[in-house]
C-alpha positions as a Markdown table, in Angstrom:
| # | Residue | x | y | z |
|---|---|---|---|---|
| 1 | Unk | 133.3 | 142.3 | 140.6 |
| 2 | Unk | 132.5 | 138.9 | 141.8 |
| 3 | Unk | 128.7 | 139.8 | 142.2 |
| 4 | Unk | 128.6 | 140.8 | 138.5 |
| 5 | Unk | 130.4 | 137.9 | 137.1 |
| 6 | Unk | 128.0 | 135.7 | 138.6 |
| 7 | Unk | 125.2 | 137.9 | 137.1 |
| 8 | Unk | 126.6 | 137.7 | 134.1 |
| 9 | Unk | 127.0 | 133.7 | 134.1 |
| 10 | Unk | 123.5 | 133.0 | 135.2 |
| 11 | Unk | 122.2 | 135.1 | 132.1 |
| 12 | Unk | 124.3 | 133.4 | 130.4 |
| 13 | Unk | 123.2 | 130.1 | 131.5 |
| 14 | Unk | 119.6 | 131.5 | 131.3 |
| 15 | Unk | 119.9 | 132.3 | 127.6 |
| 16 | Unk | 121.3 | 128.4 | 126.4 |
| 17 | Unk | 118.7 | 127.0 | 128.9 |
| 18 | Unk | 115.4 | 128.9 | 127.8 |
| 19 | Unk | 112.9 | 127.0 | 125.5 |
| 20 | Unk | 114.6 | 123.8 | 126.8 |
| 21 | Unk | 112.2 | 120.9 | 127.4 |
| 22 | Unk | 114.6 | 119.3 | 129.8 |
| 23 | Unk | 118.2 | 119.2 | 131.4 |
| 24 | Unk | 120.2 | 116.4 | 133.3 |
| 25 | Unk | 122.4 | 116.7 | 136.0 |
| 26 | Unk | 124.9 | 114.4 | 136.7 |
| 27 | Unk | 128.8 | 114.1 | 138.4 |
| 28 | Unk | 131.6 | 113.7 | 135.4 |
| 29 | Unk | 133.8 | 111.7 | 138.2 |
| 30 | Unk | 137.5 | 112.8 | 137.7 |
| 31 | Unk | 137.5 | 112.8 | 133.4 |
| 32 | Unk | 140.3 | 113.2 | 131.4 |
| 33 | Unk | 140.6 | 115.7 | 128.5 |
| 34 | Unk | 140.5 | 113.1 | 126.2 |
| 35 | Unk | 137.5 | 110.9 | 127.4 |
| 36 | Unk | 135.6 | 114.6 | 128.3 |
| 37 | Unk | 136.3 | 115.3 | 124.7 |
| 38 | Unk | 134.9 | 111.9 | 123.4 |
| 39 | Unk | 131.8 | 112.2 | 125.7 |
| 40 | Unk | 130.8 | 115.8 | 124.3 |
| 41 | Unk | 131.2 | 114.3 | 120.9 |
| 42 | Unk | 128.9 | 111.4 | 121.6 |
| 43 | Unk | 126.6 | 114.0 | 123.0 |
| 44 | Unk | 126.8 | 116.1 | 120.0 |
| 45 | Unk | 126.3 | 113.1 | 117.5 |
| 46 | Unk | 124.3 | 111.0 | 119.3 |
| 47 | Unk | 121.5 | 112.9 | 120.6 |
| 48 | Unk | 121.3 | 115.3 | 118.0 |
| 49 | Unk | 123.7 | 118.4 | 119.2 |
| 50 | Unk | 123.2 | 117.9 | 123.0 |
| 51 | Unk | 125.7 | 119.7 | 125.5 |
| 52 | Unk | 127.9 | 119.5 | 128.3 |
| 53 | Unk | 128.6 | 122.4 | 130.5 |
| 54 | Unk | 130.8 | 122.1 | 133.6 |
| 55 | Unk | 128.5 | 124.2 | 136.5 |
| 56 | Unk | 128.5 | 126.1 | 140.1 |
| 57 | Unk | 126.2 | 125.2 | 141.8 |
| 58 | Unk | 125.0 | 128.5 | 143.4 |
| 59 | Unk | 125.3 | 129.9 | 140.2 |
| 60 | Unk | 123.5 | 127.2 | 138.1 |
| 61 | Unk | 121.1 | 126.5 | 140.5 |
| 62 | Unk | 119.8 | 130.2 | 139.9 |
| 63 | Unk | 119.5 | 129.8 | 136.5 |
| 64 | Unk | 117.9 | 126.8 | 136.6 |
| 65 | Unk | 115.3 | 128.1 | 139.1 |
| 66 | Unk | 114.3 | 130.7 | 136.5 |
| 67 | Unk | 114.9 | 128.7 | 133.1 |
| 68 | Unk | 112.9 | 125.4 | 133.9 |
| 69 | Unk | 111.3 | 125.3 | 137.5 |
| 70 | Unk | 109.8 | 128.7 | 138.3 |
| 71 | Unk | 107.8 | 127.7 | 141.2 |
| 72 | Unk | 109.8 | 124.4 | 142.7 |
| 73 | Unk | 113.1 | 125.2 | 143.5 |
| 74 | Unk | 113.6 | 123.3 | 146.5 |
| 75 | Unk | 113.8 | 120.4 | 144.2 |
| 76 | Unk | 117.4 | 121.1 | 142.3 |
| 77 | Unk | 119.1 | 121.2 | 146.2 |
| 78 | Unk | 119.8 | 117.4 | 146.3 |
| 79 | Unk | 120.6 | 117.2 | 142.2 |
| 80 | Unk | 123.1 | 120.4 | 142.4 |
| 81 | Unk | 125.0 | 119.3 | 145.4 |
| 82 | Unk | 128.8 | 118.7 | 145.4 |
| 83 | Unk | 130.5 | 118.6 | 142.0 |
| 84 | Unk | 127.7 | 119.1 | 139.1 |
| 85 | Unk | 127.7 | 119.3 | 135.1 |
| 86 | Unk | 124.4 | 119.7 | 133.1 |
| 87 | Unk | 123.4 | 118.3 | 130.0 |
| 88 | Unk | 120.6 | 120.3 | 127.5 |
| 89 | Unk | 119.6 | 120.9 | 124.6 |
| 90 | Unk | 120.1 | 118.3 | 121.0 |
| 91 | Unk | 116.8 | 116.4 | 120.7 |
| 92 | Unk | 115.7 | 116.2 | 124.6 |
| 93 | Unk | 115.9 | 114.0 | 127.5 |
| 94 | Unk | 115.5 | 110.8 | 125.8 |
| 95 | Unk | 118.1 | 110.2 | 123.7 |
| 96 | Unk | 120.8 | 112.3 | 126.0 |
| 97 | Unk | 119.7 | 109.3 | 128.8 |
| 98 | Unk | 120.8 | 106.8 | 126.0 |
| 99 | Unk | 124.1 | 108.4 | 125.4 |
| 100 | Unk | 124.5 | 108.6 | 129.5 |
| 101 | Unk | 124.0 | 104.5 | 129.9 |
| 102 | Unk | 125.9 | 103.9 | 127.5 |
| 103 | Unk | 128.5 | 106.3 | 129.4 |
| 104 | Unk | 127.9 | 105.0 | 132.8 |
| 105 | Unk | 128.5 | 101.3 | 131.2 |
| 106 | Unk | 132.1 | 101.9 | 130.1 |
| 107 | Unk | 132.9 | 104.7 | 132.8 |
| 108 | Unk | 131.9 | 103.9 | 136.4 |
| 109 | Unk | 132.4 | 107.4 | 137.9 |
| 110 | Unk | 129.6 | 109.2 | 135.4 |
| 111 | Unk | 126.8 | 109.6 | 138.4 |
| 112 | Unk | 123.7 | 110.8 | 136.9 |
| 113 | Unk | 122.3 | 112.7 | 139.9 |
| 114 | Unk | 119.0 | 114.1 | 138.5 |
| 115 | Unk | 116.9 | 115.7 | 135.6 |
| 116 | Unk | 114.2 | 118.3 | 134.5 |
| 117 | Unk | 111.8 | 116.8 | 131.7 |
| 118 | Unk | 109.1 | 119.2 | 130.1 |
| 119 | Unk | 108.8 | 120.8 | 133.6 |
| 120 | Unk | 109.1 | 117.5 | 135.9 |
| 121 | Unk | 111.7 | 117.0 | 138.4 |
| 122 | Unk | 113.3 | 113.2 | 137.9 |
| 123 | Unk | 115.4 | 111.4 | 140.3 |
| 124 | Unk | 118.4 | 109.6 | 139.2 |
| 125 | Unk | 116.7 | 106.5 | 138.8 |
| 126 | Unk | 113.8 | 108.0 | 136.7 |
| 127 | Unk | 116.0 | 109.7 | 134.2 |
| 128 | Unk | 118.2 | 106.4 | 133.5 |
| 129 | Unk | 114.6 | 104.8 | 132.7 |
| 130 | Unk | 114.2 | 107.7 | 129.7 |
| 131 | Unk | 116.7 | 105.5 | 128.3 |
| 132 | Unk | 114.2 | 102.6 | 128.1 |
| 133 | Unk | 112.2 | 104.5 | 125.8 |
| 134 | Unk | 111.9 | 105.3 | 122.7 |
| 135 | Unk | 113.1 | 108.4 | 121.0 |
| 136 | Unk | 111.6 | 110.9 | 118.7 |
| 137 | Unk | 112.2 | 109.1 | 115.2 |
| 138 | Unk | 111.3 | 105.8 | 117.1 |
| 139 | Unk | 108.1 | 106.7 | 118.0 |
| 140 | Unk | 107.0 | 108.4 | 114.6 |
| 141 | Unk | 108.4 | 104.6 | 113.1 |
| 142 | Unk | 105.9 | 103.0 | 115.3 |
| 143 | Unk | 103.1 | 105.7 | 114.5 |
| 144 | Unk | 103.7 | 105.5 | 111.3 |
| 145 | Unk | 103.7 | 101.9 | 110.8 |
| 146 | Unk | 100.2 | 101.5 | 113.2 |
| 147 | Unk | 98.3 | 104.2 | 110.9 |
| 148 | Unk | 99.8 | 102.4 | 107.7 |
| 149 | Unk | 99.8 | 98.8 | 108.8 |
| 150 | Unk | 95.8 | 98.3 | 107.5 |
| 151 | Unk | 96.5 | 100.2 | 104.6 |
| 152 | Unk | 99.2 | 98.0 | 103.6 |
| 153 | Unk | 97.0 | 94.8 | 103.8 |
| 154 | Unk | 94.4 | 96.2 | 102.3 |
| 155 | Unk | 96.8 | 97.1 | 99.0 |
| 156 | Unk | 98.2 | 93.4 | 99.5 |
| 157 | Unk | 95.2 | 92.3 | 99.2 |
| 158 | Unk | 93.7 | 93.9 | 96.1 |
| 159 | Unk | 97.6 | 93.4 | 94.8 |
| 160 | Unk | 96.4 | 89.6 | 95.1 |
| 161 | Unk | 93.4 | 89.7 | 93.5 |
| 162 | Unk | 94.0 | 91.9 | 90.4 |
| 163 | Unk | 97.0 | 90.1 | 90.2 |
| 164 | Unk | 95.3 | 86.9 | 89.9 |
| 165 | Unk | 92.5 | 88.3 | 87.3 |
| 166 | Unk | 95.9 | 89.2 | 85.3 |
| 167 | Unk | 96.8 | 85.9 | 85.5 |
| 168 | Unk | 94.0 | 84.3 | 84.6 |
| 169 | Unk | 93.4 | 86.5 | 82.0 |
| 170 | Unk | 96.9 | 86.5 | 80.3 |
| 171 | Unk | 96.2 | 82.5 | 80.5 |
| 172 | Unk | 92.8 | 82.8 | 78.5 |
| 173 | Unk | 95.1 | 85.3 | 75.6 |
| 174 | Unk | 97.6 | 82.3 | 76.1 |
| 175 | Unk | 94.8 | 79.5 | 75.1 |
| 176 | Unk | 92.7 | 81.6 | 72.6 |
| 177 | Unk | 96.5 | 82.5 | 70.9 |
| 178 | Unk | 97.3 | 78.8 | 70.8 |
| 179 | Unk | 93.8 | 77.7 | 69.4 |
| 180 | Unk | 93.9 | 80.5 | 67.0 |
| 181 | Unk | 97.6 | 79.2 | 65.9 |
| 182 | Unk | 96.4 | 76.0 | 65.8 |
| 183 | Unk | 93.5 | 77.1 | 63.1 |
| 184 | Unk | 95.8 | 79.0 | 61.2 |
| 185 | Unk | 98.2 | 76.2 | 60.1 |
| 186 | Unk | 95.8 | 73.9 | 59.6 |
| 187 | Unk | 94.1 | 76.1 | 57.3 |
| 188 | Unk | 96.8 | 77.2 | 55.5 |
| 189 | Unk | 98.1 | 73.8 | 55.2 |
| 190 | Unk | 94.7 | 72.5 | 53.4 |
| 191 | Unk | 94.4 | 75.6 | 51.3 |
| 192 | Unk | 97.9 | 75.1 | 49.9 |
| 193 | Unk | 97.8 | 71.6 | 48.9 |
């Protein structure tokens, strides 16, 4: 019985891990309910929908060996010893390290232990730098404003000038309109007398 219930959790594990670009490993520390409930709503909001699942080790570890490292899985031994939970899924590694700092900052006992990102193996120390950098929408922002940035001071540019050929234009209809009033009264003043 036991044999097939562990079967049956590493599929299971399999199945939420597959397609995954990443997955961190780290020691909850003796949580409440309450703050474990806050923390997998910060998860969920904050990096788009990530989760946290409470694992075995002997059982993850299987899982993991066949979801993420195929060929290297000496290197989850050091990550999945003693008590272990695993982070996955949402919008990656990246912003799932943000949510942990933040964590660690305002609960000491959150020990991030290790990570898997698009098939690399990080130490602790390498996945609380993912937090350094920037996320998804971030990095489209700073695309976007690199491609864009000449083509914005190129339109600012031409904004100026035809702007200023308005100007000087509207100016010239301003002094033609006043000379041409000017005309007009007089010579309707000299007609009517």
């Amino acid at each position: 019985m036991a044999k097939a219930l562990k079967r049956m959790m590493v599929a299971e594990y399999e199945r939420e891990l597959e397609g995954l670009d990443g997955v961190i490993v780290l020691d909850t520390g003796p949580m409440t309910v309450e703050a474990s409930q806050e923390f997998r709503r910060d998860l969920r909001e904050k990096a788009g929908g990530a989760r946290l699942k409470i694992i075995h080790n002997r059982t993850g570890r299987l899982a993991l060996e066949h979801a993420l490292f195929g060929e290297n899985p000496a290197a989850l031994e050091e990550a999945l010893s003693g008590p272990s939970a695993i982070v996955f899924g949402g919008d990656g590694p990246i912003p799932i390290a943000k949510v942990l700092r933040e964590w660690k900052r305002k609960f000491k006992p959150l020990r991030v232990k290790g990570g898997v990102a698009e098939g690399e193996v990080l130490a602790a120390n390498e996945v609380d730098g993912l937090a350094d950098l920037p996320d998804l929408p971030q990095m489209r922002g700073m695309l976007l404003s690199t491609v864009l940035g000449p083509a914005r001071g190129i339109a600012s540019s031409l904004q100026a000038v035809y702007g200023g050929i308005a100007r000087a234009l509207q100016a010239r209809i301003d002094q033609d309109g006043d000379a041409a009033d000017g005309n007009d009264e007089g010579g309707d003043g000299g007609s009517g007398e």
